[in-house]
PDB file with SEQRES, HELIX, SHEET and CRYST1 records, atoms N, CA, C and O in Angstrom:
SEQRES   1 A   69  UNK UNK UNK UNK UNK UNK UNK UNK UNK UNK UNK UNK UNK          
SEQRES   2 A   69  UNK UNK UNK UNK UNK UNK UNK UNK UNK UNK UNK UNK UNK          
SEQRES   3 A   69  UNK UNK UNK UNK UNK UNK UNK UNK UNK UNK UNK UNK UNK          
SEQRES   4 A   69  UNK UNK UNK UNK UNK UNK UNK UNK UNK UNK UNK UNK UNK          
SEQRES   5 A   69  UNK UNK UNK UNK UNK UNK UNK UNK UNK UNK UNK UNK UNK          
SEQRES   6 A   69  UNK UNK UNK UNK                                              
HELIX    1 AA1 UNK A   49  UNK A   51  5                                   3    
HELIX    2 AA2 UNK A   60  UNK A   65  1                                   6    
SHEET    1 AA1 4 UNK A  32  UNK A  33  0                                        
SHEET    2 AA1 4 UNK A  22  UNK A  26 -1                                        
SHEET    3 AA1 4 UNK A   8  UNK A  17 -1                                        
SHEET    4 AA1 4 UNK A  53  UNK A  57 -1                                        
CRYST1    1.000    1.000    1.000  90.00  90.00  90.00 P 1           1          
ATOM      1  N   UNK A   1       6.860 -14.199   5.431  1.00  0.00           N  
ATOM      2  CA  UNK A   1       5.445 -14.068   5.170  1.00  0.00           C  
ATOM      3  C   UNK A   1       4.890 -15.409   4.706  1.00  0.00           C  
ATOM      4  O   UNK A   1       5.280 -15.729   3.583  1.00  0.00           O  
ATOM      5  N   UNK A   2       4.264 -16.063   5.167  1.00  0.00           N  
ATOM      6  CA  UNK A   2       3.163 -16.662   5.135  1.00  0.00           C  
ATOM      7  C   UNK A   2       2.147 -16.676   4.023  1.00  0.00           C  
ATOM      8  O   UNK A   2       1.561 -15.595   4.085  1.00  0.00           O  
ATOM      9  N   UNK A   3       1.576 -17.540   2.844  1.00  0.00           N  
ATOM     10  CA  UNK A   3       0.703 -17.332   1.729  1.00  0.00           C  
ATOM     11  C   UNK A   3      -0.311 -16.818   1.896  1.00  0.00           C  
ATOM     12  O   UNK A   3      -0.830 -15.932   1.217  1.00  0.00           O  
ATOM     13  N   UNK A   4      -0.769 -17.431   3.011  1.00  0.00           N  
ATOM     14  CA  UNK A   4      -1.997 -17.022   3.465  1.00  0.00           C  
ATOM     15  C   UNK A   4      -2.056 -15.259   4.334  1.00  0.00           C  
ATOM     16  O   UNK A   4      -3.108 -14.636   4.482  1.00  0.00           O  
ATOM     17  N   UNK A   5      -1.183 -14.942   4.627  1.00  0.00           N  
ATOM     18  CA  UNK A   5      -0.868 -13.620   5.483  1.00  0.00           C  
ATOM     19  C   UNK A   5      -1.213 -12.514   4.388  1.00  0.00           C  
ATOM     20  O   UNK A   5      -0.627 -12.633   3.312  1.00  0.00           O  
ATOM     21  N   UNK A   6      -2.064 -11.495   4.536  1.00  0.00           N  
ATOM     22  CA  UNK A   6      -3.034 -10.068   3.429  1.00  0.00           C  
ATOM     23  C   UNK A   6      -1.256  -9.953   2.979  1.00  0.00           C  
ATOM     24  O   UNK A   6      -0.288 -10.662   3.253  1.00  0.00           O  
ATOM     25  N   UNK A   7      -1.389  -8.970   2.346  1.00  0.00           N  
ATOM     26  CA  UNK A   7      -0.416  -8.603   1.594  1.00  0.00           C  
ATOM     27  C   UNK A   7      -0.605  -6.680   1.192  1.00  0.00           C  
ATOM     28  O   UNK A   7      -1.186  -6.533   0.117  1.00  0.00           O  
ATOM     29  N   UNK A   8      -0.305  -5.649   1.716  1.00  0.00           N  
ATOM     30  CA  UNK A   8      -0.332  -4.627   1.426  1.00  0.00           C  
ATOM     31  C   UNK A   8       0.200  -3.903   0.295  1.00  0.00           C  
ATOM     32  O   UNK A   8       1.391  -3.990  -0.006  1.00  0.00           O  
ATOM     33  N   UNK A   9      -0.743  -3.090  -0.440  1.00  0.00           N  
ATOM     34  CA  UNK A   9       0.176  -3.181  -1.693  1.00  0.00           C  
ATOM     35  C   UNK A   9       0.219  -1.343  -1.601  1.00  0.00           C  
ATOM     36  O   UNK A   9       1.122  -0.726  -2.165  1.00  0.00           O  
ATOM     37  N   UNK A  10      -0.545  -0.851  -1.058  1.00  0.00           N  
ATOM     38  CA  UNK A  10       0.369   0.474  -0.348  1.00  0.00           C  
ATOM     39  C   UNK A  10      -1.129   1.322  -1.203  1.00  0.00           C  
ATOM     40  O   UNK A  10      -2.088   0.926  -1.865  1.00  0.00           O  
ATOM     41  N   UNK A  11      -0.683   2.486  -0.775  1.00  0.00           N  
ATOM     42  CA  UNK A  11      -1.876   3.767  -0.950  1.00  0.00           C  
ATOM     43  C   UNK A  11      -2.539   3.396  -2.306  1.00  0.00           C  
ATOM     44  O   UNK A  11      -1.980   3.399  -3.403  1.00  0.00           O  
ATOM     45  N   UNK A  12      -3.623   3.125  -2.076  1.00  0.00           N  
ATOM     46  CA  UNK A  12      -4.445   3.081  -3.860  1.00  0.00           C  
ATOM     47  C   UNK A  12      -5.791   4.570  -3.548  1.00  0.00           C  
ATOM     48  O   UNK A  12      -6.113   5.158  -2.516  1.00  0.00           O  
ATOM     49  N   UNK A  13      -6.128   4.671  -4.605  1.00  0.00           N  
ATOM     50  CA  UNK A  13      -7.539   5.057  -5.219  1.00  0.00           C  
ATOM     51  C   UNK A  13      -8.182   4.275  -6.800  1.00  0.00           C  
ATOM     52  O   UNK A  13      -7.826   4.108  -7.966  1.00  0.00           O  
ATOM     53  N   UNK A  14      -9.591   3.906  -5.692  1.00  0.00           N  
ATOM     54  CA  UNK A  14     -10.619   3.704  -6.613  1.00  0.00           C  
ATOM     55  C   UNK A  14     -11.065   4.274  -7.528  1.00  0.00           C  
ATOM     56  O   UNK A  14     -11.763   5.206  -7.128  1.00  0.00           O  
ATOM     57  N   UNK A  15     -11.020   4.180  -8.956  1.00  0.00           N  
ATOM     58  CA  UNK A  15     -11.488   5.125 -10.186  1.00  0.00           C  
ATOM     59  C   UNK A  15     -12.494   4.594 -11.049  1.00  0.00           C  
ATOM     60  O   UNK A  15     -13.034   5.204 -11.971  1.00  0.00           O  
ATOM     61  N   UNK A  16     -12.727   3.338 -10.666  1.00  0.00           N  
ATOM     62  CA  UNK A  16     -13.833   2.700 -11.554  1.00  0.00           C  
ATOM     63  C   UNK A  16     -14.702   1.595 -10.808  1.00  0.00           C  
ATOM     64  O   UNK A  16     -14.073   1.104  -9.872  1.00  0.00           O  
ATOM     65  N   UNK A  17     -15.691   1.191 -10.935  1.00  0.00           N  
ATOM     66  CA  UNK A  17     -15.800  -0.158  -9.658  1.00  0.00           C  
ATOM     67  C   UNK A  17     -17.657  -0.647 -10.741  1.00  0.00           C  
ATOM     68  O   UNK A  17     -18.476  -0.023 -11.415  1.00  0.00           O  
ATOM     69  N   UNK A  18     -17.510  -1.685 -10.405  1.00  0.00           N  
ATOM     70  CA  UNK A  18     -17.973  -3.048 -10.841  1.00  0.00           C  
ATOM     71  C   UNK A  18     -18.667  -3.747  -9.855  1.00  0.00           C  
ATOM     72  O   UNK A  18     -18.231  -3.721  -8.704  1.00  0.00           O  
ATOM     73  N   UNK A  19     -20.019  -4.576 -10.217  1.00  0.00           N  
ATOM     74  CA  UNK A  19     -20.256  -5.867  -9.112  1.00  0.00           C  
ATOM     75  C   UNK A  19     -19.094  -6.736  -8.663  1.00  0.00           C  
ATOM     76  O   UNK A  19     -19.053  -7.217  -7.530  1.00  0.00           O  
ATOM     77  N   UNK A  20     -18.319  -6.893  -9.417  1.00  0.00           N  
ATOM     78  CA  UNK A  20     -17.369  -8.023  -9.013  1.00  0.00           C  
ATOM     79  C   UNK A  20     -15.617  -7.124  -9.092  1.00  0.00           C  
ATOM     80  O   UNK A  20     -14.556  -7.669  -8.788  1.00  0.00           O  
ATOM     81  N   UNK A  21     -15.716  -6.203  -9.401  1.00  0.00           N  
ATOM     82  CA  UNK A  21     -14.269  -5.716  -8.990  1.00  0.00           C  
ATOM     83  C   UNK A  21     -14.244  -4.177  -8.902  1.00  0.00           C  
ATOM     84  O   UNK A  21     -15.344  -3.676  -9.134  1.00  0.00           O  
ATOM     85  N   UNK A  22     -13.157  -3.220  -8.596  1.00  0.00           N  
ATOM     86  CA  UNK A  22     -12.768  -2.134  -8.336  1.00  0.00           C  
ATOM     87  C   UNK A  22     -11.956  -2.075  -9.273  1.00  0.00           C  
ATOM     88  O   UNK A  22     -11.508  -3.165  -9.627  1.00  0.00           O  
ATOM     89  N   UNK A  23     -11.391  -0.659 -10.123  1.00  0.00           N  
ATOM     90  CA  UNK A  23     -10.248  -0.351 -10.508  1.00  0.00           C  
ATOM     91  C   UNK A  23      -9.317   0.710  -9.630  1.00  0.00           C  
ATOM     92  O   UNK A  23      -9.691   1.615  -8.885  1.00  0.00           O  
ATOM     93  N   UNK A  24      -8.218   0.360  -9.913  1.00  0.00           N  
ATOM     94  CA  UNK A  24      -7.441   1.354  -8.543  1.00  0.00           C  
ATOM     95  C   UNK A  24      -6.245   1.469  -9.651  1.00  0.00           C  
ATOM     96  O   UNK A  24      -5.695   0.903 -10.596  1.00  0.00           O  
ATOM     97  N   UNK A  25      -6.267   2.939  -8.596  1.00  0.00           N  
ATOM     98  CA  UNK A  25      -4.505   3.531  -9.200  1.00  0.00           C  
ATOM     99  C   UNK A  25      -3.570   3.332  -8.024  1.00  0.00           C  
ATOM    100  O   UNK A  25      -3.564   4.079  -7.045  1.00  0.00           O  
ATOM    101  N   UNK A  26      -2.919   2.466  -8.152  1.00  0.00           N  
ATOM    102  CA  UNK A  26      -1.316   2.655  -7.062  1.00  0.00           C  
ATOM    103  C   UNK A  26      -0.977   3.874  -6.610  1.00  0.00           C  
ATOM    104  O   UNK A  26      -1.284   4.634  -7.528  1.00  0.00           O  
ATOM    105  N   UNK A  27      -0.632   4.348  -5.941  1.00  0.00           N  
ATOM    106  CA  UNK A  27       0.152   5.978  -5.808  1.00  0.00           C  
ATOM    107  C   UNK A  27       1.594   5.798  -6.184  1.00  0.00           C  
ATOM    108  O   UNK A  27       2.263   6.556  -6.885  1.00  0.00           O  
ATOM    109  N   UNK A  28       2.025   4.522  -5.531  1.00  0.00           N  
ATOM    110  CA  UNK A  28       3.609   4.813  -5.749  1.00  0.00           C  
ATOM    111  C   UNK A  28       3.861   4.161  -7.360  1.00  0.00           C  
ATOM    112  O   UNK A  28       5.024   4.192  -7.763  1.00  0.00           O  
ATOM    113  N   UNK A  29       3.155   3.774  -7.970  1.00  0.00           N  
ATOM    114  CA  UNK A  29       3.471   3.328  -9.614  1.00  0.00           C  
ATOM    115  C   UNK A  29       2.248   4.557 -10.387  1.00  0.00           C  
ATOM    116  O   UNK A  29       2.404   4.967 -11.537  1.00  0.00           O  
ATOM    117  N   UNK A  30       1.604   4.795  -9.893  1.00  0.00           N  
ATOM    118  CA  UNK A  30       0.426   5.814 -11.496  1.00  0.00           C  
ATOM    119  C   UNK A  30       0.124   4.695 -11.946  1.00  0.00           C  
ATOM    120  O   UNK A  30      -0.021   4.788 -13.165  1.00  0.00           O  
ATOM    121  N   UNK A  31      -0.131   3.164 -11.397  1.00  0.00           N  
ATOM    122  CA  UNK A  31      -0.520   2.036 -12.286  1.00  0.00           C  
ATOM    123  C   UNK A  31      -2.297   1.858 -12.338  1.00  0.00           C  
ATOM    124  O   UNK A  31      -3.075   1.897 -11.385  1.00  0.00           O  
ATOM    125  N   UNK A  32      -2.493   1.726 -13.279  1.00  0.00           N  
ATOM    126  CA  UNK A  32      -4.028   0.984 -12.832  1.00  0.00           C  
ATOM    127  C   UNK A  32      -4.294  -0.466 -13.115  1.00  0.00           C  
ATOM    128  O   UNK A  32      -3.841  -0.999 -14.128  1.00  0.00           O  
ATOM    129  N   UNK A  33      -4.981  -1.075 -12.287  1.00  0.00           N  
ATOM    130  CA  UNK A  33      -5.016  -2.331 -11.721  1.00  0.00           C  
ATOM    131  C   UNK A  33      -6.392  -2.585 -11.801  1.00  0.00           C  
ATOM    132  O   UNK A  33      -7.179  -1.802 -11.269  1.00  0.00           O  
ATOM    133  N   UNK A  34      -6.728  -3.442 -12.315  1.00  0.00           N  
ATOM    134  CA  UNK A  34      -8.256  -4.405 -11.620  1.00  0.00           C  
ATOM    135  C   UNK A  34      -8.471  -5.186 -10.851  1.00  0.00           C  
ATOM    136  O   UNK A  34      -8.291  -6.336 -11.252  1.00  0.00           O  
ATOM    137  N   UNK A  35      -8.844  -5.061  -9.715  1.00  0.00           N  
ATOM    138  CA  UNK A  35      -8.965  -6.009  -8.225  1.00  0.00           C  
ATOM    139  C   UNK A  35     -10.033  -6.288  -8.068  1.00  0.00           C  
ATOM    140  O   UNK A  35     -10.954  -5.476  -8.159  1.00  0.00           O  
ATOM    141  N   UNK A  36     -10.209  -7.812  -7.724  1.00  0.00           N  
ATOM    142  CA  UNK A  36     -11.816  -9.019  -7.603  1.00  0.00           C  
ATOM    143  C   UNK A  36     -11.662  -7.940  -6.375  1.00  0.00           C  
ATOM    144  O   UNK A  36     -10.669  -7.437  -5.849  1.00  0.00           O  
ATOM    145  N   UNK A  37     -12.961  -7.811  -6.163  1.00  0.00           N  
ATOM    146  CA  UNK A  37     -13.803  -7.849  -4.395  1.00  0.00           C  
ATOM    147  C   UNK A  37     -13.302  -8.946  -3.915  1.00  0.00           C  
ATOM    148  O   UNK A  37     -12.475  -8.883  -3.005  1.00  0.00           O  
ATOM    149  N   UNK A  38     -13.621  -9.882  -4.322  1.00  0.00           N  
ATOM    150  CA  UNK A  38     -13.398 -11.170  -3.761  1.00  0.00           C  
ATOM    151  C   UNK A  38     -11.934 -11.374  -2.628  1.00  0.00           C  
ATOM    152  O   UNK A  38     -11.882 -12.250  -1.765  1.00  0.00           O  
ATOM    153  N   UNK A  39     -10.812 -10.325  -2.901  1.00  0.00           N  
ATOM    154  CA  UNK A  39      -9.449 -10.980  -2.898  1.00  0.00           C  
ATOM    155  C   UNK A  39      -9.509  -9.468  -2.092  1.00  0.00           C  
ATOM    156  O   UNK A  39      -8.590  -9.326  -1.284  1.00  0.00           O  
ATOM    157  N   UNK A  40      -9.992  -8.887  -2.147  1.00  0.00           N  
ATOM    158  CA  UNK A  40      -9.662  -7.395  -1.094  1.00  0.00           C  
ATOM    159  C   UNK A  40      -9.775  -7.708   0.250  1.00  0.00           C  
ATOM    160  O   UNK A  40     -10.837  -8.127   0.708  1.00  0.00           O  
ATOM    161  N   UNK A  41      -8.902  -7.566   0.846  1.00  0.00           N  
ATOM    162  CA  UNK A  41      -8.613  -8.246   2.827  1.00  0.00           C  
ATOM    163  C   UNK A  41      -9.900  -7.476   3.548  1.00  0.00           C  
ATOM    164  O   UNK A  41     -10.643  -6.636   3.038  1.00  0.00           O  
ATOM    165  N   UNK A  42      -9.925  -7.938   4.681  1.00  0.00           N  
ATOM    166  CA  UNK A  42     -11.214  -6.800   5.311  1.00  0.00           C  
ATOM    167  C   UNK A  42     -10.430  -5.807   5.699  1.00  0.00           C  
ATOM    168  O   UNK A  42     -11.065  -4.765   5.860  1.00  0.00           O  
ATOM    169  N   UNK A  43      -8.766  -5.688   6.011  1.00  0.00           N  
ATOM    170  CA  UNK A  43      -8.031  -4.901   6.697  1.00  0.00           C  
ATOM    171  C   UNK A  43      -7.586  -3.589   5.824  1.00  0.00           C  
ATOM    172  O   UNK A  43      -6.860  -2.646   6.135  1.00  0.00           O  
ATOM    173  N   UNK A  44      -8.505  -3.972   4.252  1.00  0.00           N  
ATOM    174  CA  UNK A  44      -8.156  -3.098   3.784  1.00  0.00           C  
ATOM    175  C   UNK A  44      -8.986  -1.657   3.833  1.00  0.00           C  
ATOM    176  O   UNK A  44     -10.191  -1.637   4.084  1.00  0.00           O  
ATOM    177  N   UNK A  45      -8.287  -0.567   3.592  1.00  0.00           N  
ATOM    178  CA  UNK A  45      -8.743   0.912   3.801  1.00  0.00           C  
ATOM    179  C   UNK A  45      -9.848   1.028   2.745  1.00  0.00           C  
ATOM    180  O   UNK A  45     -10.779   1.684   3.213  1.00  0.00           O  
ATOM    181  N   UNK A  46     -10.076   0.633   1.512  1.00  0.00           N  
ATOM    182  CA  UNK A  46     -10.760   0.867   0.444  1.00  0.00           C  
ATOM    183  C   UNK A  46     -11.047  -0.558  -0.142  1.00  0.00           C  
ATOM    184  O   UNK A  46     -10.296  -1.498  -0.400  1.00  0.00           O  
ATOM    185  N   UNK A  47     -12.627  -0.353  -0.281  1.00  0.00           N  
ATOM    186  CA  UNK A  47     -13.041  -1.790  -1.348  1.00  0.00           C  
ATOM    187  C   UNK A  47     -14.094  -1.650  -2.092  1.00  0.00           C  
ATOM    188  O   UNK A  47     -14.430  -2.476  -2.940  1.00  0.00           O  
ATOM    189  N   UNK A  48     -14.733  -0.544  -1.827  1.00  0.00           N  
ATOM    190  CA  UNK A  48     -15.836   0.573  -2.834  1.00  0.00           C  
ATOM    191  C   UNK A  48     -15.960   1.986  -2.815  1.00  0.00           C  
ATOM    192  O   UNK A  48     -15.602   2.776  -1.941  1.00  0.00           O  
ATOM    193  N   UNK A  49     -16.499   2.186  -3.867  1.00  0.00           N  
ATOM    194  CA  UNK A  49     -16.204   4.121  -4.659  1.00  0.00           C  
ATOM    195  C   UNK A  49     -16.360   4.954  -2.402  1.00  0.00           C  
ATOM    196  O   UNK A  49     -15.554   5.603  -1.735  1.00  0.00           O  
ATOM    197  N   UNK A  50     -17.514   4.516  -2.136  1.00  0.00           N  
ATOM    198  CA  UNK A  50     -17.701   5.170  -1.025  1.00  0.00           C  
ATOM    199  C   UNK A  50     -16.138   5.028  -0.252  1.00  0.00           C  
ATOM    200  O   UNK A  50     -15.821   5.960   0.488  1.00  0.00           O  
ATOM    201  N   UNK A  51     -15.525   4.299  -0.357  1.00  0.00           N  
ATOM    202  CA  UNK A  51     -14.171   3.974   1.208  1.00  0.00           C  
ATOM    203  C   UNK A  51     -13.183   4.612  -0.510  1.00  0.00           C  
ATOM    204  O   UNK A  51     -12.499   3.617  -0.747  1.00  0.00           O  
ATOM    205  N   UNK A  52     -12.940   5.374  -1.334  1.00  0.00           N  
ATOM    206  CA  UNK A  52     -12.528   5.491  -2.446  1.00  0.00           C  
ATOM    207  C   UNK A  52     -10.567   5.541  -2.173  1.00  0.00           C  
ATOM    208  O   UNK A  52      -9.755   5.417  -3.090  1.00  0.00           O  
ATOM    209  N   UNK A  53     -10.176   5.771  -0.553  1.00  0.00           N  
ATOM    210  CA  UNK A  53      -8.737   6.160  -0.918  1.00  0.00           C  
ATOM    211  C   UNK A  53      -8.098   5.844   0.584  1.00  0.00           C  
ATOM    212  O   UNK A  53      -8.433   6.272   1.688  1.00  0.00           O  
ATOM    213  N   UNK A  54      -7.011   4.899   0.175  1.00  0.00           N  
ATOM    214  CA  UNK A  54      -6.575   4.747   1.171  1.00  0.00           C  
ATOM    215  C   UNK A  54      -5.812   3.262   1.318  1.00  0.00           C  
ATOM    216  O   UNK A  54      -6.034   2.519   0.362  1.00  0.00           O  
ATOM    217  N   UNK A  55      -5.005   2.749   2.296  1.00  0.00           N  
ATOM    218  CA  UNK A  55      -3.930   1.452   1.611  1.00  0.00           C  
ATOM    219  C   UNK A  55      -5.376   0.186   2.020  1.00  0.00           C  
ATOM    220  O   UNK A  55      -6.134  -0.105   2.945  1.00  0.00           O  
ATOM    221  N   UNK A  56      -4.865  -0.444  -0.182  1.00  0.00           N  
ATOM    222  CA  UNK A  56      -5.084  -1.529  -0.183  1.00  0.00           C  
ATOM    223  C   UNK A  56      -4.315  -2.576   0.336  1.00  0.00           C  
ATOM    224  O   UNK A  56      -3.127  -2.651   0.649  1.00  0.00           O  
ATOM    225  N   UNK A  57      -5.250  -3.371   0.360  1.00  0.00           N  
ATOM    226  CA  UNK A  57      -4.301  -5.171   1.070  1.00  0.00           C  
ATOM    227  C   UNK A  57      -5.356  -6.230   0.810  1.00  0.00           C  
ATOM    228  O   UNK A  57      -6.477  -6.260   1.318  1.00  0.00           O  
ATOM    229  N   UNK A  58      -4.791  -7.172  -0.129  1.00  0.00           N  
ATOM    230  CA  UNK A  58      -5.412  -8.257  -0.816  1.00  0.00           C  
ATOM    231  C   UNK A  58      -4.753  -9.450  -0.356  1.00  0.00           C  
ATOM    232  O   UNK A  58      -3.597  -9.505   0.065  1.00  0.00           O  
ATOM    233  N   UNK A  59      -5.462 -10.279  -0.452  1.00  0.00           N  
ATOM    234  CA  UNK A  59      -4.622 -11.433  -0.477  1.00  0.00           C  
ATOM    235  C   UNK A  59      -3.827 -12.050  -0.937  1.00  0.00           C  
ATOM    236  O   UNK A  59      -3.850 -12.092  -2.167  1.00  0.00           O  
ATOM    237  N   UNK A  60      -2.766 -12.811  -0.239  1.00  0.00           N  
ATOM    238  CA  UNK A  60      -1.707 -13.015  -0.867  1.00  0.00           C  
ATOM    239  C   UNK A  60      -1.380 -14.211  -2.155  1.00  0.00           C  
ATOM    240  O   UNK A  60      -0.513 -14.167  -3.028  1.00  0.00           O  
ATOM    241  N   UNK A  61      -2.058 -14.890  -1.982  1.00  0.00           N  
ATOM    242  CA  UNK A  61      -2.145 -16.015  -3.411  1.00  0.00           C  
ATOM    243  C   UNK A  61      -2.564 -15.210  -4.474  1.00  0.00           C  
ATOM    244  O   UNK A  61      -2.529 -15.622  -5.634  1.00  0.00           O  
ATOM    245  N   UNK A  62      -2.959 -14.093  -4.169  1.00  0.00           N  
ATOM    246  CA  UNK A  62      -4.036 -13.373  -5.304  1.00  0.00           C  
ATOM    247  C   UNK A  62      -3.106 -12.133  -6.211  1.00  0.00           C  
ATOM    248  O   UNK A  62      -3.161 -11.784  -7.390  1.00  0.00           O  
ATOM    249  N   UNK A  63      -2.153 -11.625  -4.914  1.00  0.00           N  
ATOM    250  CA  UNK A  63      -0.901 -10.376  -5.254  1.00  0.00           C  
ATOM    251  C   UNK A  63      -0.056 -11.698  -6.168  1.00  0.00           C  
ATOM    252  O   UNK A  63       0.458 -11.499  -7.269  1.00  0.00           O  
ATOM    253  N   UNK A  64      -0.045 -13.256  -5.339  1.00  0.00           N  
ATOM    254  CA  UNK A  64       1.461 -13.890  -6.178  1.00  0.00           C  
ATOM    255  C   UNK A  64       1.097 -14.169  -7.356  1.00  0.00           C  
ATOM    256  O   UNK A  64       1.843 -14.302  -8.327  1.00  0.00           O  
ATOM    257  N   UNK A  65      -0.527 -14.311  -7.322  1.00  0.00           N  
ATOM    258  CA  UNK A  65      -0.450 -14.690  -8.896  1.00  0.00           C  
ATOM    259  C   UNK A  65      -0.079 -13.621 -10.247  1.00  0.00           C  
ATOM    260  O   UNK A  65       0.425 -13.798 -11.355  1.00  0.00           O  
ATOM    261  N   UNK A  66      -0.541 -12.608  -9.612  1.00  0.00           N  
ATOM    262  CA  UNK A  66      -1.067 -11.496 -10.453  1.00  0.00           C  
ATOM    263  C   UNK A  66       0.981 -10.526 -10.334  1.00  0.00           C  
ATOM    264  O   UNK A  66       1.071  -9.311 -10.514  1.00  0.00           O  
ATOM    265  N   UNK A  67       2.093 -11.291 -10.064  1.00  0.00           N  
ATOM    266  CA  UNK A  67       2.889 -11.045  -9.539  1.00  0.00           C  
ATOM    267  C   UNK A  67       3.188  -9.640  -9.171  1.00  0.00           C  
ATOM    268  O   UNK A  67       3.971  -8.897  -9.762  1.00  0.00           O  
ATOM    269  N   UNK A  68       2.584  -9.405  -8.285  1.00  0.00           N  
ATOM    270  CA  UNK A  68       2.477  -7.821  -7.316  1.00  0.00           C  
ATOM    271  C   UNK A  68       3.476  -8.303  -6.376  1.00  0.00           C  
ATOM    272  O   UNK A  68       4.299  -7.444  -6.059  1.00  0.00           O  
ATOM    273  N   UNK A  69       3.652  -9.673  -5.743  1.00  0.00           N  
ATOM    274  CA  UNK A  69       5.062  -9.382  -4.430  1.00  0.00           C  
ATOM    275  C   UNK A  69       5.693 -10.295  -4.713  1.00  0.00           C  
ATOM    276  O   UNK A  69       6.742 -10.529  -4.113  1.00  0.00           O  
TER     277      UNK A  69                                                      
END                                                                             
């Protein structure tokens, strides 16, 4: 994988959302997470309350920092 290549981080739901970010629960951790808009791929299934469920994929400088992969 490539830095630049989205990065899937697998089934989320949206539970909270913001001008500048979403909160999501993982399915496979029960984790909750705060994700920029900014860093949400277009390929992803969900990026506001309306698209609320379905696999996220962010970018990947953004998963390494935040060490998600």
């Amino acid at each position: 994988m490539q830095s630049k290549d989205p990065v899937q981080l697998g089934e989320a739901e949206i539970v909270r959302e913001t001008d500048l970010a979403v909160l999501v629960v993982l399915e496979d951790t029960a984790n909750e997470l705060w994700i920029p808009k900014s860093v949400i791929h277009d390929d992803s299934e969900i990026w506001r309350m309306g698209d609320s469920t379905g696999m996220l994929v962010v970018e990947a400088w953004w998963a390494n920092k935040q060490d998600l992969i």
